[in-house]
ROKE-858165 format. One record per residue (C-alpha): x, y, z; residue number from 1; chain. Coordinates in pm, 1 decimal. Example, Ala and Ser with C-alpha at 12.3 -4.5 7.8 and 13.67 -1.06 7.14 Angstrom:
ROKE-858165
<atom east="1230.0" north="-450.0" up="780.0" nr="1" kette="A"/>
<atom east="1367.0" north="-106.0" up="714.0" nr="2" kette="A"/>
END
This chain:
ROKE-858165
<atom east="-2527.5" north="6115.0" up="-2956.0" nr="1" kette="A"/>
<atom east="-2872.2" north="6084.9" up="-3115.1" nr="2" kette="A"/>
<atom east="-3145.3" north="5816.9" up="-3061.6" nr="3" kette="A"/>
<atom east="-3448.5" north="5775.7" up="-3183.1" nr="4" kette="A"/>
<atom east="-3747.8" north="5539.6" up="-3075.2" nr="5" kette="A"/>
<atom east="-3900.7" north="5251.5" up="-3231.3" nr="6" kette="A"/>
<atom east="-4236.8" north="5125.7" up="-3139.1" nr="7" kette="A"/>
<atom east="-4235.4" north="4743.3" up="-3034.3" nr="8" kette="A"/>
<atom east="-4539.9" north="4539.3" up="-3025.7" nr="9" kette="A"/>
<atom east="-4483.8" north="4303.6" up="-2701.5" nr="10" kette="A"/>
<atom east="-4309.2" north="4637.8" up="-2473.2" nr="11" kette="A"/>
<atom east="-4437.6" north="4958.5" up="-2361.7" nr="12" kette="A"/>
<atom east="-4098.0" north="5123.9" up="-2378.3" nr="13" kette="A"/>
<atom east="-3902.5" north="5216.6" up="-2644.3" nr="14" kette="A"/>
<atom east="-3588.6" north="5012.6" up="-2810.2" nr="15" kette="A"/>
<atom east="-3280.6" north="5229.9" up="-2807.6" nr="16" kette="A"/>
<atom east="-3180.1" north="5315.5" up="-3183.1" nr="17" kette="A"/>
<atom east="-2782.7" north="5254.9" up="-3232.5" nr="18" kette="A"/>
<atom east="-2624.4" north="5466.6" up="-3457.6" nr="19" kette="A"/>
<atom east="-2364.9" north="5317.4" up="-3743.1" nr="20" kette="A"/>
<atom east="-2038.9" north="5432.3" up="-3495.7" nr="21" kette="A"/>
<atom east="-2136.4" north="5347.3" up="-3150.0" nr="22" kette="A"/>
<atom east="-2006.6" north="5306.9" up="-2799.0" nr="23" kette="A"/>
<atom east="-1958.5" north="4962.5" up="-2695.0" nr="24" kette="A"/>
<atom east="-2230.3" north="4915.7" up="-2493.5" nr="25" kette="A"/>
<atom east="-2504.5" north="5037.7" up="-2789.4" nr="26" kette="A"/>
<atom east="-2313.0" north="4832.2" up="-3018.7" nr="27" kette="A"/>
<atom east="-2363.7" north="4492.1" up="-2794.8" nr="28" kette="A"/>
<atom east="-2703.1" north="4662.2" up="-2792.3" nr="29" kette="A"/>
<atom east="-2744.8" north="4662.6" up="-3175.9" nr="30" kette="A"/>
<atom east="-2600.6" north="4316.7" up="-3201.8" nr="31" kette="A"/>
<atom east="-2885.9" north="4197.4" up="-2960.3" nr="32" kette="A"/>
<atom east="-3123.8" north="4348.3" up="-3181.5" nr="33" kette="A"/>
<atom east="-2999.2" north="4173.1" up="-3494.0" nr="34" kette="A"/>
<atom east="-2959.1" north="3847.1" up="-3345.3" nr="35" kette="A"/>
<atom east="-3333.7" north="3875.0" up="-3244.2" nr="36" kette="A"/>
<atom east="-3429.4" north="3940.0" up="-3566.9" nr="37" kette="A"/>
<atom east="-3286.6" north="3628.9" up="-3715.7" nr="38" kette="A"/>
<atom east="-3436.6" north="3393.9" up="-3413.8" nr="39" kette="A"/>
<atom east="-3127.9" north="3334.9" up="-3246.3" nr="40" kette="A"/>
<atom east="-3141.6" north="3352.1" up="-2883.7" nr="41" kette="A"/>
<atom east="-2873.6" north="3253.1" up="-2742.0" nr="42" kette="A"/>
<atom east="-2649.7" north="3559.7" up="-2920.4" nr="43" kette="A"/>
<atom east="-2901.9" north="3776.6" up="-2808.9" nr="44" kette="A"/>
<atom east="-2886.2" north="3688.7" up="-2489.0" nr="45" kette="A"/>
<atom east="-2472.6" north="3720.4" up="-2481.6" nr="46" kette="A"/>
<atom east="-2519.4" north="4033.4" up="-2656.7" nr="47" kette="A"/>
<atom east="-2723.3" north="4131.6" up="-2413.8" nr="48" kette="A"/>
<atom east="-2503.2" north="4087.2" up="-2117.8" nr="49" kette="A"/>
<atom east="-2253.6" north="4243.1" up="-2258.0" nr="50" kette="A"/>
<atom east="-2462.0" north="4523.3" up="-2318.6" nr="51" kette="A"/>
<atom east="-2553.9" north="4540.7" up="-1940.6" nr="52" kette="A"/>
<atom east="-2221.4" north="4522.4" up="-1822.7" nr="53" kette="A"/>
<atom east="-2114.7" north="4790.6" up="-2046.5" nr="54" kette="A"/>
<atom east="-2421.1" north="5042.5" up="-1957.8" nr="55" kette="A"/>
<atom east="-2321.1" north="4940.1" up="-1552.1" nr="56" kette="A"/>
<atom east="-1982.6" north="5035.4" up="-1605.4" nr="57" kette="A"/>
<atom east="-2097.1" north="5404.4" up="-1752.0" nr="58" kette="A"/>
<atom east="-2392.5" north="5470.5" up="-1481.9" nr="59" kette="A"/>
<atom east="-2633.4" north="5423.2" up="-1792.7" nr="60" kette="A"/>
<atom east="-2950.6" north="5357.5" up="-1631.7" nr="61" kette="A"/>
<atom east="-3111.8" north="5428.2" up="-1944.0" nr="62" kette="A"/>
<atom east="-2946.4" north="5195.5" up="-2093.6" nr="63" kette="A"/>
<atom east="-2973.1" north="4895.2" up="-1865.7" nr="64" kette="A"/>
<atom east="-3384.6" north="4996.1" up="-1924.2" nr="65" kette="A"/>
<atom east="-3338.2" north="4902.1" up="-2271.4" nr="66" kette="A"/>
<atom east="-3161.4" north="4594.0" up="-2209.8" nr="67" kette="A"/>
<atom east="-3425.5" north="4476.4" up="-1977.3" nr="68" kette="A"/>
<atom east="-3685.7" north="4567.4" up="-2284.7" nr="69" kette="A"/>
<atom east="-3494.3" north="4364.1" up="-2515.0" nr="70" kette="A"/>
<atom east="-3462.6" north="4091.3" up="-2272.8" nr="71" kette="A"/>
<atom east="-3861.8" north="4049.3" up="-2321.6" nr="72" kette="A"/>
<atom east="-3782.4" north="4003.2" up="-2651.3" nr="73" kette="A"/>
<atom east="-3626.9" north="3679.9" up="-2606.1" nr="74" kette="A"/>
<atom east="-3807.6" north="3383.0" up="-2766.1" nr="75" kette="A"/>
<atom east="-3796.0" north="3144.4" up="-2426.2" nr="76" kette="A"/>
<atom east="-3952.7" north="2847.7" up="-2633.0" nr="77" kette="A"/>
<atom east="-3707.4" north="2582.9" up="-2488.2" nr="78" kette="A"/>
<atom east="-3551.8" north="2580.3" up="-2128.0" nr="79" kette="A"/>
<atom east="-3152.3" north="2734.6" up="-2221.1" nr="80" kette="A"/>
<atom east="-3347.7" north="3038.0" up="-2373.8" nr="81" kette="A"/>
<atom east="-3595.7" north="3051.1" up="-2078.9" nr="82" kette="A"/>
<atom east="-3352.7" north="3066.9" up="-1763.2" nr="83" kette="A"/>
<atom east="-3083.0" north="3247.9" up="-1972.1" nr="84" kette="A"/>
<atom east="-3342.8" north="3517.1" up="-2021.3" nr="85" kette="A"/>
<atom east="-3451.1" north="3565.1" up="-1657.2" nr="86" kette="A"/>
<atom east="-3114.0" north="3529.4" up="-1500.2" nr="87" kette="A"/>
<atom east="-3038.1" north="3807.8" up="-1707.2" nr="88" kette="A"/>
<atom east="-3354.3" north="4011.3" up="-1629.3" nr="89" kette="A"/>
<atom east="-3290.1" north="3911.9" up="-1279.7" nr="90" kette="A"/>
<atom east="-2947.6" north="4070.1" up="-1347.7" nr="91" kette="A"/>
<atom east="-3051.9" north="4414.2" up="-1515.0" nr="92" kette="A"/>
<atom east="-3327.9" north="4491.4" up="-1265.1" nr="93" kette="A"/>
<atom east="-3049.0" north="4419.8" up="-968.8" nr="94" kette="A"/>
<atom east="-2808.7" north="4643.1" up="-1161.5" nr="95" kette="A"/>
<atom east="-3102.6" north="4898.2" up="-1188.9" nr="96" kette="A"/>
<atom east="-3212.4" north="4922.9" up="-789.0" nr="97" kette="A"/>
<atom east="-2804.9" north="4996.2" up="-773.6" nr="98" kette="A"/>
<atom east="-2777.8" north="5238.8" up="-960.6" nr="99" kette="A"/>
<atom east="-3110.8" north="5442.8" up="-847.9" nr="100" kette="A"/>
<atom east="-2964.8" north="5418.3" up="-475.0" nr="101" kette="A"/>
<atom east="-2657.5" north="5608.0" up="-619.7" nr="102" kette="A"/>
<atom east="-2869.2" north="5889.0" up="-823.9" nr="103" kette="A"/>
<atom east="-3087.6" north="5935.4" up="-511.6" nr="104" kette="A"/>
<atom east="-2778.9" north="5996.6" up="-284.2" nr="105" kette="A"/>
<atom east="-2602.7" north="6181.6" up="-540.1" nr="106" kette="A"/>
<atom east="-2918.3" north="6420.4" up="-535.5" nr="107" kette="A"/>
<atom east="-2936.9" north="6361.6" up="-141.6" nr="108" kette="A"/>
<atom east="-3315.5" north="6189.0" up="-201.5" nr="109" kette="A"/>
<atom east="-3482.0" north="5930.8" up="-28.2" nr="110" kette="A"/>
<atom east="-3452.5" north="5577.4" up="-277.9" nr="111" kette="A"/>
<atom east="-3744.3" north="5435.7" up="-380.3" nr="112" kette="A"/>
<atom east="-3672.3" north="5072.4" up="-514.7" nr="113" kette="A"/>
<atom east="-3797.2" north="5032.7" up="-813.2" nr="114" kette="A"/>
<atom east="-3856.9" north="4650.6" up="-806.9" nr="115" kette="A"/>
<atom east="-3962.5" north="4615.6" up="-409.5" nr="116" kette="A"/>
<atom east="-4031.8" north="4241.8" up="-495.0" nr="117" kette="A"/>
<atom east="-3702.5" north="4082.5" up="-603.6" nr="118" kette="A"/>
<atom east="-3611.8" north="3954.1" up="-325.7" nr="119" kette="A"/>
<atom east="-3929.2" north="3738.1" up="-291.2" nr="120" kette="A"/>
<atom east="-3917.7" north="3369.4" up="-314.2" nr="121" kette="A"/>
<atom east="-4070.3" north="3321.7" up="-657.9" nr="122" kette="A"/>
<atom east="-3815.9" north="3488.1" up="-853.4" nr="123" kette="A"/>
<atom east="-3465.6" north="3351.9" up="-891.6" nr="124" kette="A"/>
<atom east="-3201.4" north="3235.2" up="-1128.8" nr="125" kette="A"/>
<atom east="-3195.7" north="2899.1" up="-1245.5" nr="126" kette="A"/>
<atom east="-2938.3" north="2616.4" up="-1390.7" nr="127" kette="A"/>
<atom east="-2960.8" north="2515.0" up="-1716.6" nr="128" kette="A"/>
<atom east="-3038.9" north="2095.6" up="-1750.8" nr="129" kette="A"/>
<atom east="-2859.3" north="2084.1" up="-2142.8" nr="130" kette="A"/>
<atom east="-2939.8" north="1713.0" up="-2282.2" nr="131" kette="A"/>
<atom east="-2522.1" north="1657.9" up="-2223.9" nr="132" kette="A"/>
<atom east="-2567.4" north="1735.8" up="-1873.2" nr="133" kette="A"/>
<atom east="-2888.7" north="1502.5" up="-1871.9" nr="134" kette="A"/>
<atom east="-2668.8" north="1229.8" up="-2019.3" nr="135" kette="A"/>
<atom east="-2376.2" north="1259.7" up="-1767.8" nr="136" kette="A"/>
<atom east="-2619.3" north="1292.3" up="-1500.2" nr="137" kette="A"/>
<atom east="-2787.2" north="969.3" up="-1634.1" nr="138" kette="A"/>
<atom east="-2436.3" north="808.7" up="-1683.4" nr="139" kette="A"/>
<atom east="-2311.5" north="885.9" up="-1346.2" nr="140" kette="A"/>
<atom east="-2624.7" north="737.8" up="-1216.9" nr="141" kette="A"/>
<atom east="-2546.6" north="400.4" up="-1385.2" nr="142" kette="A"/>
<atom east="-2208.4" north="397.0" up="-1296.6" nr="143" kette="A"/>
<atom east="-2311.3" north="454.2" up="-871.2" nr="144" kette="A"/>
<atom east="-2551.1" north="196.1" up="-939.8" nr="145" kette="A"/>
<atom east="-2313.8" north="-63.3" up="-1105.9" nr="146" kette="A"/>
<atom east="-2061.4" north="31.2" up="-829.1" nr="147" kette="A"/>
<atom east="-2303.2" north="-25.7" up="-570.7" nr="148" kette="A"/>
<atom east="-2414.6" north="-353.8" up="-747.5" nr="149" kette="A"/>
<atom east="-2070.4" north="-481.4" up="-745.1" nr="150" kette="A"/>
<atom east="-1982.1" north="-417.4" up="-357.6" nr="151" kette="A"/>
<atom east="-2288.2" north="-622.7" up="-279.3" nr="152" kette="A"/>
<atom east="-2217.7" north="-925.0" up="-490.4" nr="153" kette="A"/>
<atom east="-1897.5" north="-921.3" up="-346.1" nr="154" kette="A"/>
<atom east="-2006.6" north="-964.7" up="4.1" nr="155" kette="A"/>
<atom east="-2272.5" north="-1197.2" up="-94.8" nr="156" kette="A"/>
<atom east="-1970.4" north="-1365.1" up="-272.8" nr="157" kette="A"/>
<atom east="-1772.5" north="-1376.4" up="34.3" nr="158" kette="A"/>
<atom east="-2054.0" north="-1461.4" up="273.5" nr="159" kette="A"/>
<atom east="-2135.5" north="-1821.6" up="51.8" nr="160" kette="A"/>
<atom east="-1761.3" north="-1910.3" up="1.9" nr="161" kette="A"/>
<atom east="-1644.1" north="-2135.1" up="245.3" nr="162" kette="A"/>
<atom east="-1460.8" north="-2070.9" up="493.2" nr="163" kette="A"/>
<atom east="-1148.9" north="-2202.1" up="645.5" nr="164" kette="A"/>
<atom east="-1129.3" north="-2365.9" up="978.9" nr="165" kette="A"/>
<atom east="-847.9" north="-2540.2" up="1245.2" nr="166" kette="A"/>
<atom east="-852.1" north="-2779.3" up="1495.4" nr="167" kette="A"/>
<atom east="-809.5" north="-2643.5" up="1866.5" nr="168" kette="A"/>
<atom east="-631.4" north="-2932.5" up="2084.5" nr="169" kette="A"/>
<atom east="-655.4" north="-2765.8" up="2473.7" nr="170" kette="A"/>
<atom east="-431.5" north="-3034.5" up="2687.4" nr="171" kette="A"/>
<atom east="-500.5" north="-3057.2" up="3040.9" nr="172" kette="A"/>
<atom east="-147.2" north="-3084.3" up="3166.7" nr="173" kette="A"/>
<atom east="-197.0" north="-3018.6" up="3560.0" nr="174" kette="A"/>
<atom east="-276.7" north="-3277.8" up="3848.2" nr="175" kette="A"/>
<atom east="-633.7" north="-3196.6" up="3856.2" nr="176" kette="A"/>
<atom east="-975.7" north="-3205.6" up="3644.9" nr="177" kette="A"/>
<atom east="-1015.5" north="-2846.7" up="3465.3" nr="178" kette="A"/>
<atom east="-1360.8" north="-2754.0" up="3378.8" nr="179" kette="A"/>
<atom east="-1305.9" north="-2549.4" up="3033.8" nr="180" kette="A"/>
<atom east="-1590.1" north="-2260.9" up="2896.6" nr="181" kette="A"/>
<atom east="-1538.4" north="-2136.1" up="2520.1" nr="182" kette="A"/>
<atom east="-1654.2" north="-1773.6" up="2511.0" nr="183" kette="A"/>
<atom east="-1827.0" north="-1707.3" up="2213.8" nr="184" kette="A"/>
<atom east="-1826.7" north="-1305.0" up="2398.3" nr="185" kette="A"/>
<atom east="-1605.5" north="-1057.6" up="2611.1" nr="186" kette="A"/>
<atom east="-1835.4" north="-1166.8" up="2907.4" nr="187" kette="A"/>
<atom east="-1823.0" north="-1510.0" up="2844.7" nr="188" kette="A"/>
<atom east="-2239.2" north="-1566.0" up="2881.5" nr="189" kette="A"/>
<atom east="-2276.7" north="-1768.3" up="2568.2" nr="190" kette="A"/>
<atom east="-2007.6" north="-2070.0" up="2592.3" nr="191" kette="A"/>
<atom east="-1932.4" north="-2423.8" up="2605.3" nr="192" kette="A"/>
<atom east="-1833.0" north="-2595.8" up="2888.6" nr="193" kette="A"/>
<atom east="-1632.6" north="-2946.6" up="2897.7" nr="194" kette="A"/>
<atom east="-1450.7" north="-3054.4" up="3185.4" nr="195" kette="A"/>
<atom east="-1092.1" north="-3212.1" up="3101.7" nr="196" kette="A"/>
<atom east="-927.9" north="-3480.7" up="3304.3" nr="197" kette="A"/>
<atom east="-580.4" north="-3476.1" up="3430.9" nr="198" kette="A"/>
<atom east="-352.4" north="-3547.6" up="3114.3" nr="199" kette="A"/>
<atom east="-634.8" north="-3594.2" up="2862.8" nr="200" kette="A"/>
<atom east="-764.1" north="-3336.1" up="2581.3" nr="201" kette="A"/>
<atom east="-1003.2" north="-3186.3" up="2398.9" nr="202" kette="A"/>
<atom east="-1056.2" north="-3057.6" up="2036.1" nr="203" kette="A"/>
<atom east="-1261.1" north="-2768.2" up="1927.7" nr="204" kette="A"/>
<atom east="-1329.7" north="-2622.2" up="1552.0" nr="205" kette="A"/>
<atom east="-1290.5" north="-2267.7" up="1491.8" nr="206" kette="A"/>
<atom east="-1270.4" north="-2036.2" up="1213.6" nr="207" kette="A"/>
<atom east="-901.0" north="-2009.2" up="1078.4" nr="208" kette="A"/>
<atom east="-940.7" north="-1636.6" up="1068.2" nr="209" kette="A"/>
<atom east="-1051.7" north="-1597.1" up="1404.8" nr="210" kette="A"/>
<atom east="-780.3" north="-1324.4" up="1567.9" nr="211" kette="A"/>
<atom east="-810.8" north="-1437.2" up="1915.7" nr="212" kette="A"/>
<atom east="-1050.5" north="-1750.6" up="2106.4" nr="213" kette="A"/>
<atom east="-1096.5" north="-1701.1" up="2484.2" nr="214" kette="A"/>
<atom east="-1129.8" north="-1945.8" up="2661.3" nr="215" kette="A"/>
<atom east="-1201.7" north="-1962.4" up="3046.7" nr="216" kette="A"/>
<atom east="-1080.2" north="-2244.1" up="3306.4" nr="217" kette="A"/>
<atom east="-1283.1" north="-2289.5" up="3601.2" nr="218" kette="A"/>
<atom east="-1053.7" north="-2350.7" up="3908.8" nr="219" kette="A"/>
<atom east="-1082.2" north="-2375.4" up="4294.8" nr="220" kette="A"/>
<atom east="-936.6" north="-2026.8" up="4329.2" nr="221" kette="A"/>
<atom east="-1038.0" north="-1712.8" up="4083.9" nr="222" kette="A"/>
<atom east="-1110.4" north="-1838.8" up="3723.0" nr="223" kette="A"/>
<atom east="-808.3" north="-1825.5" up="3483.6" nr="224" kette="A"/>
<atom east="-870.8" north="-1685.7" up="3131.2" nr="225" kette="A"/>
<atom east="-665.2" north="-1851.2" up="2827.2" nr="226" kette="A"/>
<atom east="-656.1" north="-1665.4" up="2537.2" nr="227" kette="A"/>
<atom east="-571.9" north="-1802.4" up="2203.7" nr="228" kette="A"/>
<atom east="-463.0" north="-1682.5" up="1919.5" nr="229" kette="A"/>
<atom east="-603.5" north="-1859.3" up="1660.7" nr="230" kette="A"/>
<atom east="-492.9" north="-1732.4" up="1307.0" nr="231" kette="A"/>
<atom east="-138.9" north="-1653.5" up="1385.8" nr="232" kette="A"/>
<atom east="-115.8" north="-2000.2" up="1495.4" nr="233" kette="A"/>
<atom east="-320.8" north="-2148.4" up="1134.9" nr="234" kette="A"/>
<atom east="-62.8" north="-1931.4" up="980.8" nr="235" kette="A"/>
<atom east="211.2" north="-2156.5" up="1080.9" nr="236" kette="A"/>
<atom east="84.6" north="-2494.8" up="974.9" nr="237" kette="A"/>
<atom east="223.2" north="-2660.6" up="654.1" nr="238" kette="A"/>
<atom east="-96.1" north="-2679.1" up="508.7" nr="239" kette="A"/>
<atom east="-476.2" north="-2594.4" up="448.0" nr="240" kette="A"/>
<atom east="-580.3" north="-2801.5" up="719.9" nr="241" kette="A"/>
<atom east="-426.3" north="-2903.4" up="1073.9" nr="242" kette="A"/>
<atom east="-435.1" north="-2893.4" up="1457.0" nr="243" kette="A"/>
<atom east="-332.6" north="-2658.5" up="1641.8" nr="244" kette="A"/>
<atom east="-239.3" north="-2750.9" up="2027.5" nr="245" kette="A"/>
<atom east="-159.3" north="-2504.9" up="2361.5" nr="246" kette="A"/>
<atom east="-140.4" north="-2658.2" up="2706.2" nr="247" kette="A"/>
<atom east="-422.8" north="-2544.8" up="2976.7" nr="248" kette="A"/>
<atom east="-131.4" north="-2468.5" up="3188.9" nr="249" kette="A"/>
<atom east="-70.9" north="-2133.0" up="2989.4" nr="250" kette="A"/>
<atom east="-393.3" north="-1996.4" up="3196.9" nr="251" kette="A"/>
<atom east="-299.5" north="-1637.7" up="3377.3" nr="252" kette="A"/>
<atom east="-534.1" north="-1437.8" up="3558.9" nr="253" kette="A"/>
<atom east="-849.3" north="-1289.9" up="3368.0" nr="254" kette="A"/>
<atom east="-856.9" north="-1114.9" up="3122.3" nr="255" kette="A"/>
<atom east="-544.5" north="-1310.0" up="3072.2" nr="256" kette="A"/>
<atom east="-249.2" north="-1293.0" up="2803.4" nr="257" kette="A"/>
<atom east="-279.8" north="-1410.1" up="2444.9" nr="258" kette="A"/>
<atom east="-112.2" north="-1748.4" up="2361.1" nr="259" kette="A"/>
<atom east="6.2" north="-1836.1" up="2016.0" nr="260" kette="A"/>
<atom east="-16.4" north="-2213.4" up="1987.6" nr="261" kette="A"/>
<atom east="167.8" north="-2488.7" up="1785.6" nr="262" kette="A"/>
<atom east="79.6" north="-2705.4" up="1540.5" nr="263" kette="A"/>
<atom east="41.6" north="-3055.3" up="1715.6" nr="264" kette="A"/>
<atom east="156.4" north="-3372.7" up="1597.9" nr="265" kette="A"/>
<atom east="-58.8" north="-3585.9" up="1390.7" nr="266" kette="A"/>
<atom east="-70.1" north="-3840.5" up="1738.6" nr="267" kette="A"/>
<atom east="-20.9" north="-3649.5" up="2000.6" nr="268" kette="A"/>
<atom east="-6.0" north="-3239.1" up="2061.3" nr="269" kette="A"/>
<atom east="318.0" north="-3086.2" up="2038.6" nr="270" kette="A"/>
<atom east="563.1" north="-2950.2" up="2309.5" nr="271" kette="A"/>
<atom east="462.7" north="-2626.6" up="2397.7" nr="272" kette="A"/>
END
């Protein structure tokens, strides 16, 4: 096959003529050059590609030179043009130090790499930011944000509604005073204390969603732990608002086991 050279004005090296019938490669080659000639980049740079991957495919070293030539070519005026042209010179040269390691082994040489520097930090591919991508990135953005925006008013909203509460009625129903703590903790540091005479009672306002209320009865002996549970038992009332009742008596050993109590008369507290 012939070729012939053509001076170009921004290269040192010559731009590979392509005959009217040509291999596929020189033909992608040929496109390249026309596209470049009518300003349009972006089919250059395609036709470049192809070109390269053609010329790889054949061991055309040659050939991948001239892409990398035309690839100079490449008006880089706007960012798509710009990164599309050096991840493809970033391409040729890579396909160029492979193929020179093969020719210098076939001729049993020592390699010398012809671009020692690719490697270094400062040159690399790069992603193309296309205004679409700008505008999903911006949309996404807005969409976290409104997402974000929501979760937080709902708390806040949740936070300022009010909330629900119960009465507690604890009934002393032994022989003897009970002094009574409400923990407001596991260790039961920070608490009430009220001390309940034989037979009498004493109310206490909690939250209706409260799972359990511990409650500890001091006693001659070891103290005795009484814990309520509190919702389950709001869950049984007839209505918003109520009294709930359990008997002191209930008391087991610490940590003690949970008592669900019953809603109390409007008088007096329930049977347990």
């Amino acid at each position: 096959m012939a070729f012939a050279r053509v001076c170009v004005r921004t290269v040192s090296k010559g731009i590979r003529f392509v005959p009217a019938v040509a291999s596929h490669p020189d033909r992608d080659l040929g496109e390249a050059r026309a596209a470049l000639d009518r300003g349009d980049s972006p089919a250059a740079l395609k036709s470049l590609d192809r070109a390269r991957r053609g010329y790889l495919k054949t061991h055309d070293a040659d050939g991948l030179e001239h892409v990398l030539d035309m690839t100079a070519l490449v008006d880089a005026s706007d960012d798509r043009s710009r990164i599309g042209r050096d991840n493809l010179a970033y391409a040729v040269k890579q396909n160029l130090r492979q193929e020179t390691r093969r020719s210098a082994q076939q001729r049993g040489e020592s390699w010398a790499d012809p671009y020692p520097d690719l490697q270094a930090p400062t040159e690399h591919t790069g992603v193309v930011l296309t205004r679409g991508v700008k505008i999903g990135i911006g949309v996404g953005v807005l969409i976290v944000l409104a997402v974000i925006a929501a979760v937080i008013l709902a708390i806040a909203l949740a936070d300022s509604s009010p909330k629900s509460t119960v009465t507690l009625r604890l009934l002393n129903d032994t022989a003897r005073p009970i002094t009574v703590r409400g923990c407001s903790d596991s260790d039961c540091i920070s608490s009430w204390s009220r001390e309940v005479r034989a037979g009498q009672e004493t109310d206490t306002e909690l939250d209706a969603d409260l799972l359990v209320a511990q409650f500890k009865l001091k006693l001659p002996g070891p103290d005795e732990c009484l814990p309520v549970r509190v919702h389950d038992g709001y869950q049984r009332l007839h209505r918003s608002s109520g009294t709930l009742a359990v008997r002191l008596s209930r008391a087991t050993p610490c940590p003690g086991t949970t008592v669900l109590p019953s809603p109390a008369a409007p008088t007096e507290p329930a049977p347990l």
